[in-house]
C-alpha positions in Angstrom: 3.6 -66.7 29.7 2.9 -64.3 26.7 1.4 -60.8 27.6 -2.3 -60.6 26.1 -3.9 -57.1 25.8 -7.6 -57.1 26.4 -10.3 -55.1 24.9 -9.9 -52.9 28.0 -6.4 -52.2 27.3 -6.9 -51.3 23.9 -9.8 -49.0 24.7 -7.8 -47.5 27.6 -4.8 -46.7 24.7 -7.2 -45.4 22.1 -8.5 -42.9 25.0 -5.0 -41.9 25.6 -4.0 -41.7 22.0 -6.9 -39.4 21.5 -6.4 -37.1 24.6 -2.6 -36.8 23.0 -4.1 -35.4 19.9 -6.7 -33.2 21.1 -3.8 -31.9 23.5 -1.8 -31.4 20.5 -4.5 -29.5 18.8 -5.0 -27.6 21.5 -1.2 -26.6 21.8 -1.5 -25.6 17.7 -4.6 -23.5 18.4 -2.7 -21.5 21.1 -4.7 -22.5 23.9 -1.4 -24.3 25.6 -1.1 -26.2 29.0 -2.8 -24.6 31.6 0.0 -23.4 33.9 -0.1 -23.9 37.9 1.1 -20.5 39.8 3.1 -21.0 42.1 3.1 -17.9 44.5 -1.0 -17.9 43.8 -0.8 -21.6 45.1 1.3 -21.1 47.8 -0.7 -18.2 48.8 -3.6 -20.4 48.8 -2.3 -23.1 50.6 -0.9 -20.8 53.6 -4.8 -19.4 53.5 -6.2 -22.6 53.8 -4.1 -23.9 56.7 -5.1 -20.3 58.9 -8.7 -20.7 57.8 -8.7 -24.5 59.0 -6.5 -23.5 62.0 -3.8 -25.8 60.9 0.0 -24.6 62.0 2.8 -25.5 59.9 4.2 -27.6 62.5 0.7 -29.8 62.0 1.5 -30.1 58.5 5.1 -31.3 59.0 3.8 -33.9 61.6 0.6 -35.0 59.4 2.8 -35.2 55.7 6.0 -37.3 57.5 8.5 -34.2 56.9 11.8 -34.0 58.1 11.5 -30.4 58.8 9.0 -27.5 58.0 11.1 -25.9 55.3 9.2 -27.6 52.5 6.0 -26.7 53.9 7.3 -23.1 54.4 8.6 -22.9 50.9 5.4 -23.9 49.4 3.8 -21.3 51.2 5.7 -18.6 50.1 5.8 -20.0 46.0 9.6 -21.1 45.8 8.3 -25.1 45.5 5.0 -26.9 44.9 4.0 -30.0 47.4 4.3 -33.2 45.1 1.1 -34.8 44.0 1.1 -37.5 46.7 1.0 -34.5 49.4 -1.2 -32.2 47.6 -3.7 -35.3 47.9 -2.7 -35.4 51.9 -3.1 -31.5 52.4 -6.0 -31.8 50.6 -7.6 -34.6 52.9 -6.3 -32.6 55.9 -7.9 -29.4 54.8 -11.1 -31.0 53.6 -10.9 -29.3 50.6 -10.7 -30.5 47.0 -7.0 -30.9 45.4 -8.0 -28.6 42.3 -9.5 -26.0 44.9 -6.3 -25.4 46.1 -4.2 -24.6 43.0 -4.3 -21.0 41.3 -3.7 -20.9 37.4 -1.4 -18.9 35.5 -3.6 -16.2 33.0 -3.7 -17.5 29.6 -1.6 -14.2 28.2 -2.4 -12.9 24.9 0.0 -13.9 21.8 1.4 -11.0 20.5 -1.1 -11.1 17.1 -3.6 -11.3 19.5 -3.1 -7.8 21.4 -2.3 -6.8 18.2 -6.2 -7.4 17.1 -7.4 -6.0 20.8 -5.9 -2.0 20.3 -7.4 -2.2 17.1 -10.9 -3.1 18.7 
C-alpha cells in the first residue's frame, strides 16, 4: 500500500514550513527563542505546591517517581520537569502549564545598549 498525503497533510506542512521561516526571521531580527528560567521556574513551581498545599511527597506519589529528588531538584532550578509532567503538575495544581514557567529577559545586544547610554 503506497502512502497518500491528503490535502490536510500538505496544509499541516505548509504551516510548519512557514512557522520555520518566521522563526528564522525572528532569530535574524534578534528577537531569538524565548528562554525558560530555570531557578524562576523552579521557584514557581515550589510556590505553587505551598499555595495549593501540595507536599513534595504528593508530587512524587501523583507523577509515578522513584524518589523525590527530581521533584526537589526542579524546585530548587538544577532540572526542569519533562513536558509530560509539567502537563501532570499542571492538572494537579489546577493551573495552566504556561502559568507556571518564568522566562529568561530578552538582554540587550551589545549595539543595542550601545544606542540606550546615548538616549
Amino acid at each position: 500500500m503506497d502512502f497518500v498525503i491528503g490535502d490536510d497533510d500538505k496544509n499541516q506542512e505548509r504551516g510548519m514550513a512557514a512557522d520555520s521561516i518566521r522563526q528564522s526571521q525572528c532569530v535574524s531580527n534578534g528577537c531569538g527563542y524565548p528562554q525558560i528560567d530555570t531557578a524562576g521556574t523552579g521557584k514557581r513551581l515550589r510556590y505553587l505546591s505551598r499555595k495549593k498545599n501540595i507536599s513534595v511527597q504528593e508530587i512524587q506519589h501523583c507523577l509515578g517517581l522513584a524518589s523525590n529528588q527530581a521533584v526537589y531538584e526542579w524546585f530548587n532550578g538544577k532540572s526542569l520537569p519533562t513536558l509530560n509532567n509539567f502537563f501532570a503538575l499542571s492538572r494537579l495544581f489546577h493551573t495552566p502549564m504556561e502559568e507556571m514557567l518564568i522566562l529568561r529577559e530578552k538582554t540587550p545586544r551589545p549595539e543595542e545598549k550601545h544606542m540606550e547610554s546615548r538616549h
